[in-house]
KOLFIDO-707543 format. One line per 3 residues: number of its first residue (from 1); their letters; for each residue x, y, z of N, C-alpha, C. Coordinates in steps of 0.05 Angstrom, whole numbers, m for minus. Each point is the difference from the previous one (the first is absolute). Layout:
REM KOLFIDO-707543
NUM) a) X,Y,Z,X,Y,Z,X,Y,Z ~ ...
//
This chain:
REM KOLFIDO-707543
1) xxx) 616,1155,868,m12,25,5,13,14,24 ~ 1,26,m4,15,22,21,m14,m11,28 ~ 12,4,28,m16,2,11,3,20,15
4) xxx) m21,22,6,4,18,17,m23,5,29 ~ 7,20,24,m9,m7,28,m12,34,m3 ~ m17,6,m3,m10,29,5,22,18,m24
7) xxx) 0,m12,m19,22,11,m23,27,2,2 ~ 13,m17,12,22,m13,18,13,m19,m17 ~ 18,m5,m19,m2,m20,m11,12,m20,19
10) xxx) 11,m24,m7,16,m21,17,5,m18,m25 ~ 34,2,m1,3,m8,m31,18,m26,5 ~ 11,m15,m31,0,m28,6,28,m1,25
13) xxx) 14,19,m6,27,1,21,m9,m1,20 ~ m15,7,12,m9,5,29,m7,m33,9 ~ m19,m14,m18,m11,m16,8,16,m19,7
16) xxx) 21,m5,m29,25,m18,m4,13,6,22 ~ 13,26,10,9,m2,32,m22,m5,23 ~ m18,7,2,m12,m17,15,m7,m37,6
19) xxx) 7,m11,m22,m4,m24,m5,16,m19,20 ~ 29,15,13,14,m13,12,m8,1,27 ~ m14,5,m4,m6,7,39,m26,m19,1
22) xxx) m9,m10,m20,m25,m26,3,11,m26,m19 ~ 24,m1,7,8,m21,m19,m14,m32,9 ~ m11,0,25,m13,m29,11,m30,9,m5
25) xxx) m8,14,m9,m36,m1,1,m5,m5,m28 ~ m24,m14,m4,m8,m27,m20,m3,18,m18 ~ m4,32,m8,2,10,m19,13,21,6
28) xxx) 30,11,m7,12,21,12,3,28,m13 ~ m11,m1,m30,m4,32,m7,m32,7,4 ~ m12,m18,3,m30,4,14,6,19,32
31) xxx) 14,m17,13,3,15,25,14,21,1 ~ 17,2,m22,16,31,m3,m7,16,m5 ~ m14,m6,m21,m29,23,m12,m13,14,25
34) xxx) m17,m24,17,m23,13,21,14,9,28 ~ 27,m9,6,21,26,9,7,29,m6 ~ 2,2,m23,9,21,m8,m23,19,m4
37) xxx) m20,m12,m6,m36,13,5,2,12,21 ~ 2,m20,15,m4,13,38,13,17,1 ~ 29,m7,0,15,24,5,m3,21,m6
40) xxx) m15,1,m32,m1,31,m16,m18,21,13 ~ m25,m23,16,m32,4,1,13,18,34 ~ 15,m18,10,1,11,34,30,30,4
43) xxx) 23,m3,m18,1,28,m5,m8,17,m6 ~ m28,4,m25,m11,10,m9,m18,11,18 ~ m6,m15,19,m25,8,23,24,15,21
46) xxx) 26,m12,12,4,28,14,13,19,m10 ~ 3,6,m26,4,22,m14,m19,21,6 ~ m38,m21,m9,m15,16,6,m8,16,26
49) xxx) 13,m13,22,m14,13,21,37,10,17 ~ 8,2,m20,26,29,13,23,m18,5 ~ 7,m24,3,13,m15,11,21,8,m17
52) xxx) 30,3,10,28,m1,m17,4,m35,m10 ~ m1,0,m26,5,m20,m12,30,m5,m14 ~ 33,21,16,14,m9,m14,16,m24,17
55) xxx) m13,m11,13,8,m24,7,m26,m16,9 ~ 3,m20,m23,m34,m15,m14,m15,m18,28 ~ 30,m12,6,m8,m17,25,m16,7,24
58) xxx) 15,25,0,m15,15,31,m25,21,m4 ~ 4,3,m31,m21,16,m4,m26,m22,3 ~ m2,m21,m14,m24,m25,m1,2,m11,41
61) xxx) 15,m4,11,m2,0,20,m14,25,18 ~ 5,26,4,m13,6,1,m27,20,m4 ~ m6,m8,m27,m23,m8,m10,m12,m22,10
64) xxx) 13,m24,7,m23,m29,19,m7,10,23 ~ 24,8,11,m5,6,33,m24,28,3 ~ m7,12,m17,m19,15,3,m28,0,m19
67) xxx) m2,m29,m14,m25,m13,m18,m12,m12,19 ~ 26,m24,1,m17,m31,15,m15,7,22 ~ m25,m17,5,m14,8,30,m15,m28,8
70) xxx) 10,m6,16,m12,m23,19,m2,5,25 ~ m18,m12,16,m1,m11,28,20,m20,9 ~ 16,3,6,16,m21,20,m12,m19,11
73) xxx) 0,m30,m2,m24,m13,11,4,m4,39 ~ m22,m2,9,13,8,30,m13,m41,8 ~ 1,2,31,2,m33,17,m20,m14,m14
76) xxx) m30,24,m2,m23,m18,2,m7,m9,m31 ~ 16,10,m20,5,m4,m22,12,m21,m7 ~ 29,m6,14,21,m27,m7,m20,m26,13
79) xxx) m15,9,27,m17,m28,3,m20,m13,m16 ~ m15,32,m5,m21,m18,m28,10,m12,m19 ~ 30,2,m5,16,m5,m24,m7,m25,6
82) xxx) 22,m7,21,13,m30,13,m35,m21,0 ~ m11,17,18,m27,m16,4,m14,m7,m22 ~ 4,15,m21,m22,m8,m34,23,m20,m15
85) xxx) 23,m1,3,9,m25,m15,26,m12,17 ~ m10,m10,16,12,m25,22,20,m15,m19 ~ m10,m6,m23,21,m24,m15,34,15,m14
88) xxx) m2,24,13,20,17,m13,23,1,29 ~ m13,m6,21,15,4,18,6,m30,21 ~ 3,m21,m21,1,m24,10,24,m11,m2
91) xxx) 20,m20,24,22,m5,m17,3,m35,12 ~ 18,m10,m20,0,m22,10,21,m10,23 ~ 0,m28,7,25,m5,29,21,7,m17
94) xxx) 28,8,24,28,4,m21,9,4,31 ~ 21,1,m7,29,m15,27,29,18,m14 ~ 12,13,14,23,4,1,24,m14,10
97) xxx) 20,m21,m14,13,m20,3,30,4,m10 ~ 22,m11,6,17,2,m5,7,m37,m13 ~ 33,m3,m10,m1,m22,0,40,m11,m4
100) xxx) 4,m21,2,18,m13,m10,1,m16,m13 ~ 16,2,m31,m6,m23,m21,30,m16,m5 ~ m9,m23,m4,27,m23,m7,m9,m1,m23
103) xxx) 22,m11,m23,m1,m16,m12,m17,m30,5 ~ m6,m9,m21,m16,m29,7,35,m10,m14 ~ 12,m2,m5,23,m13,m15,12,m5,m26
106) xxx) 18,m16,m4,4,8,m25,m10,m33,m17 ~ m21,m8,15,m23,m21,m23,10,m25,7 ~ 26,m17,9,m2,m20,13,m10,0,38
109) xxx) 8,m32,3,m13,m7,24,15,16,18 ~ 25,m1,m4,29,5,20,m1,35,7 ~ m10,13,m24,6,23,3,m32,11,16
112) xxx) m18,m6,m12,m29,3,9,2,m4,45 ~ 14,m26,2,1,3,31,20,22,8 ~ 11,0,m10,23,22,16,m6,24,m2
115) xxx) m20,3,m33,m15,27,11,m22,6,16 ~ m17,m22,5,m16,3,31,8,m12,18 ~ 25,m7,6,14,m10,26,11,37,8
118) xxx) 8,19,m9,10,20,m1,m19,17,8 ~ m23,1,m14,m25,10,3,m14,m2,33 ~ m1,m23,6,m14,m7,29,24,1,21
121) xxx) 31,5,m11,15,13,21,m4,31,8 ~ m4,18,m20,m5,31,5,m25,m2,m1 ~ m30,m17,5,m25,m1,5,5,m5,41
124) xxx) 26,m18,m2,1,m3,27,4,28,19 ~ 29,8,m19,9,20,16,m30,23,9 ~ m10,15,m22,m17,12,7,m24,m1,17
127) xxx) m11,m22,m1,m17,m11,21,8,10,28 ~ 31,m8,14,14,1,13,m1,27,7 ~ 7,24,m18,10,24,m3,m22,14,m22
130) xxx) m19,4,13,m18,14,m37,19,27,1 ~ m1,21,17,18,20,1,13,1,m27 ~ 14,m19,0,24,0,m26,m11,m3,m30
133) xxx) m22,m6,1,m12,m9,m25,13,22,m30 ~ m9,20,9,11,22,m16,36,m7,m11 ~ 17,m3,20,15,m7,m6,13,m26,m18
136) xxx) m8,m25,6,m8,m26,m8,m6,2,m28 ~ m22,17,9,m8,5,m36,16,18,m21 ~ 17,22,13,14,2,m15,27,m9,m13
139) xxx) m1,m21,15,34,m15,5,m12,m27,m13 ~ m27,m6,m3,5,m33,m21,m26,9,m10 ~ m17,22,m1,m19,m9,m28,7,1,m27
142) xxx) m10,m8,m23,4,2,m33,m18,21,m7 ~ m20,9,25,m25,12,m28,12,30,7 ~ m5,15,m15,8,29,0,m5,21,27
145) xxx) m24,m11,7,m10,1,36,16,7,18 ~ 30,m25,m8,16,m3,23,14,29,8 ~ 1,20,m20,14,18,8,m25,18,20
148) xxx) m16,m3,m6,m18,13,20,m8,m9,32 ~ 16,m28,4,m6,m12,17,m16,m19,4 ~ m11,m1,m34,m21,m17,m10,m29,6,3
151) xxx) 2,25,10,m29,20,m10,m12,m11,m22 ~ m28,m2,m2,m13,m1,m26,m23,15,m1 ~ m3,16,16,m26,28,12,m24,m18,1
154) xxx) m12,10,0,m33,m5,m2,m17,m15,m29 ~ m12,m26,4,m11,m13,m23,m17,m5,10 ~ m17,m8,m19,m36,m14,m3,5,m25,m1
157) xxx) m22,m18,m1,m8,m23,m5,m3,m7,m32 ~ 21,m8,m6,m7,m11,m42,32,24,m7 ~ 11,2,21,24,8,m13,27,m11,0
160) xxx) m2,m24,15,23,m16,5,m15,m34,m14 ~ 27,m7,m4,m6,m31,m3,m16,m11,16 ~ m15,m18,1,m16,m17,18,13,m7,24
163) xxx) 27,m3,5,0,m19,25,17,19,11 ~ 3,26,m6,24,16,23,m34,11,6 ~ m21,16,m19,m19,12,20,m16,m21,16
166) xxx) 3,m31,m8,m21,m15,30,27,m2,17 ~ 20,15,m4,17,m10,29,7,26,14 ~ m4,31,m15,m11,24,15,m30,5,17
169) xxx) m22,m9,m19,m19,8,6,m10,m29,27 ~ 14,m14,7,m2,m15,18,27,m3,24 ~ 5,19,0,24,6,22,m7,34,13
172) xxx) 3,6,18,m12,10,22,15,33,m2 ~ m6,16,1,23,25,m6,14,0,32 ~ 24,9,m18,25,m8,23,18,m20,0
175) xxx) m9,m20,m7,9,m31,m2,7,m4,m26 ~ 22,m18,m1,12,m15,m23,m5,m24,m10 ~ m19,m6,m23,m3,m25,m5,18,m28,0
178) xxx) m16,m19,22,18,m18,9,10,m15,m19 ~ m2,m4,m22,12,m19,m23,8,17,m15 ~ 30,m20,m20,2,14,m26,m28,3,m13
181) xxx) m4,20,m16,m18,4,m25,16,m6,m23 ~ m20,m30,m9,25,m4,m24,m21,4,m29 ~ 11,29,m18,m15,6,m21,20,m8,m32
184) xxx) m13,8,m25,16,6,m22,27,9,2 ~ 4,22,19,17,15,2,24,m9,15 ~ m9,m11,29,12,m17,8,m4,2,28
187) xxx) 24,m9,24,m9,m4,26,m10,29,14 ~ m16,0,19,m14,26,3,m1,4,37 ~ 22,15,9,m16,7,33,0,25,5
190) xxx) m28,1,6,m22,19,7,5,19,23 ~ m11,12,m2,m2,15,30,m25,26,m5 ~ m23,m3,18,m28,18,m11,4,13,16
193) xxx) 1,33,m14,0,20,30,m36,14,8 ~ m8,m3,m30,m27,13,0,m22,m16,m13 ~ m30,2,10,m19,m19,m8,m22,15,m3
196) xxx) m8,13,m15,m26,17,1,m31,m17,m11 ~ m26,4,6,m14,m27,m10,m12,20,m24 ~ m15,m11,m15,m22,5,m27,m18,22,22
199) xxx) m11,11,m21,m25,19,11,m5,37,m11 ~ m16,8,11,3,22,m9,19,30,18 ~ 16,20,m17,13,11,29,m16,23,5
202) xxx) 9,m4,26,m15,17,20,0,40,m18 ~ m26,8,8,1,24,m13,29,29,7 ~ m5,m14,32,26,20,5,29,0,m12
205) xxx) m2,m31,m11,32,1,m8,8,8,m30 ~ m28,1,m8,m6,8,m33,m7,31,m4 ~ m5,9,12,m25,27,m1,30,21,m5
208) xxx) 23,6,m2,19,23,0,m4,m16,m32 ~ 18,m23,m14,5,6,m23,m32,5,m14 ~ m19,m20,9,m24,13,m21,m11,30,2
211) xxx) 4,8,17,m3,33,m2,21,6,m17 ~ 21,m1,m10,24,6,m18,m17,m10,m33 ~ m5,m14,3,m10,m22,m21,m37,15,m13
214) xxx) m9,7,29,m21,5,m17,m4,39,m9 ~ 30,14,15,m1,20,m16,28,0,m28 ~ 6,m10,9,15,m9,m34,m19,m8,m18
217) xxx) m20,m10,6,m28,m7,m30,m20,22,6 ~ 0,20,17,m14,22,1,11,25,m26 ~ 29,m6,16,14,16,m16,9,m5,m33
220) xxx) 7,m29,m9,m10,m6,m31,m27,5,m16 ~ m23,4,22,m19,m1,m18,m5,35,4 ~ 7,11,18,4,25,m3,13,16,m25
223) xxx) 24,m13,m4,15,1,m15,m8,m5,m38 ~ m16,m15,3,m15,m14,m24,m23,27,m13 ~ m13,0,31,m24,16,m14,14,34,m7
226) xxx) 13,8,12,19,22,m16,12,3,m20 ~ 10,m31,m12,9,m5,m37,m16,1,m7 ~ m31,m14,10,m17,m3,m18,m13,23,m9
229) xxx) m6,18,22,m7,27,m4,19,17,m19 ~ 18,m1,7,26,11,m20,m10,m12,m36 ~ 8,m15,1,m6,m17,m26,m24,11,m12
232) xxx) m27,m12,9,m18,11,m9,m15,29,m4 ~ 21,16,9,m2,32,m6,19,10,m23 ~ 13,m10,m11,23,4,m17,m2,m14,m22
235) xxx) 12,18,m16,m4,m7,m27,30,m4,m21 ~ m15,m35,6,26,m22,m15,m3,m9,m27 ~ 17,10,m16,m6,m17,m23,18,m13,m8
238) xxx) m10,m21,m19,27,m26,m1,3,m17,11 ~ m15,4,21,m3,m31,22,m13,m3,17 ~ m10,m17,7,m28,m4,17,16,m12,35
241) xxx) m6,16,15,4,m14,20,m21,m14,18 ~ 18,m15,15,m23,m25,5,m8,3,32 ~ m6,23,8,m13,10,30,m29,m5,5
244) x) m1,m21,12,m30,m11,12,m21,31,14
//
């Protein structure tokens, strides 16, 4: 069946080119279809109210910029946010660490010592010199790290193997864990620059992005109730759209 938007048709070519632009959504001429709706529904509206529509983009733009209407949410707003669901603004311990990795060897006895005889020589040096670590690490690590100096940014707890995070999360920020860490991967020296504990964060250090956050969902549902309005004033036939 035809489908047309206020006697508009929208025919199978349109849709078929539309198709490529939702090629990852679980049904993609479904979503091309209720695209091309909108689109028809929101030029059609600033047609109606004088807007130059020969360039579609700016015409539907501004058409939004003079529909949409929200309140901006202001301080005492983001606190009731934060304060009514605590479990949203909780995070767990995590440590910013760097590292140096050996080989464990190549599977006999002979080679296995010489790769942690090697290992607890540049565990020495640094101890000696942490300064250099960066360097060290880039001059004998294997893991890809090394070119960063052996950066590995910021992790949680349940994101490393068992025995490199009990040998972060028990070494002191600043300090280099005094033993090799010997994992899967292989010989391991540490160095923790940062230690943050579990808990919830403080409102001040949260309160800029959730004000971002809670008018971005001001502004979607803004956004919503204007299709919906759109939609349910217009007359579609051929297809039912699915506006709550």
């Amino acid at each position: 069946m035809t489908i047309t938007v206020n006697g508009v048709e929208i025919t199978d070519a349109m849709i078929q080119a539309e198709e490529a632009n939702f090629a990852d959504a679980p049904n993609p001429r479904e979503a091309a279809i209720q695209q091309l709706v909108l689109h028809r529904l929101l030029l059609q509206k600033a047609a109606e109210e004088g807007i130059d529509t020969s360039n579609e983009g700016e015409a539907i733009g501004a058409l939004l910029d003079r529909s949409l209407e929200f309140t901006p949410v202001d301080e005492a707003t983001c606190l009731a946010f934060y304060e009514q669901y605590p479990e949203q603004f909780s995070q767990g311990e995590n440590a910013v660490a760097s590292h140096i990795l050996f080989p464990l060897g190549a599977g006999d006895e002979l080679s296995g010592m010489l790769a942690k005889a090697k290992a607890e020589g540049v565990l020495a040096e640094v101890q000696a010199n942490p300064e250099r670590f960066a360097d060290l690490a880039r001059e004998h690590s294997t893991c890809p790290s090394g070119r960063n100096g052996g950066d590995l940014g910021q992790f949680g707890r349940g994101q490393m193997v068992p025995e490199f995070e009990q040998a972060v999360f028990s070494t002191e920020p600043g300090q280099i864990a005094p033993q090799l860490v010997q994992t899967q991967f292989g010989y391991h020296i540490i160095q923790v620059k940062e230690r943050q504990q579990g808990g919830k964060v403080a409102f001040e250090d949260i309160k800029d992005r959730l004000a971002q956050y809670l008018n971005d969902m001001a502004g979607r549902q803004a956004m919503h109730r204007y299709l919906s309005e759109l939609v349910a004033n217009a007359k579609i036939e051929g297809y039912t759209m699915p506006m709550a």
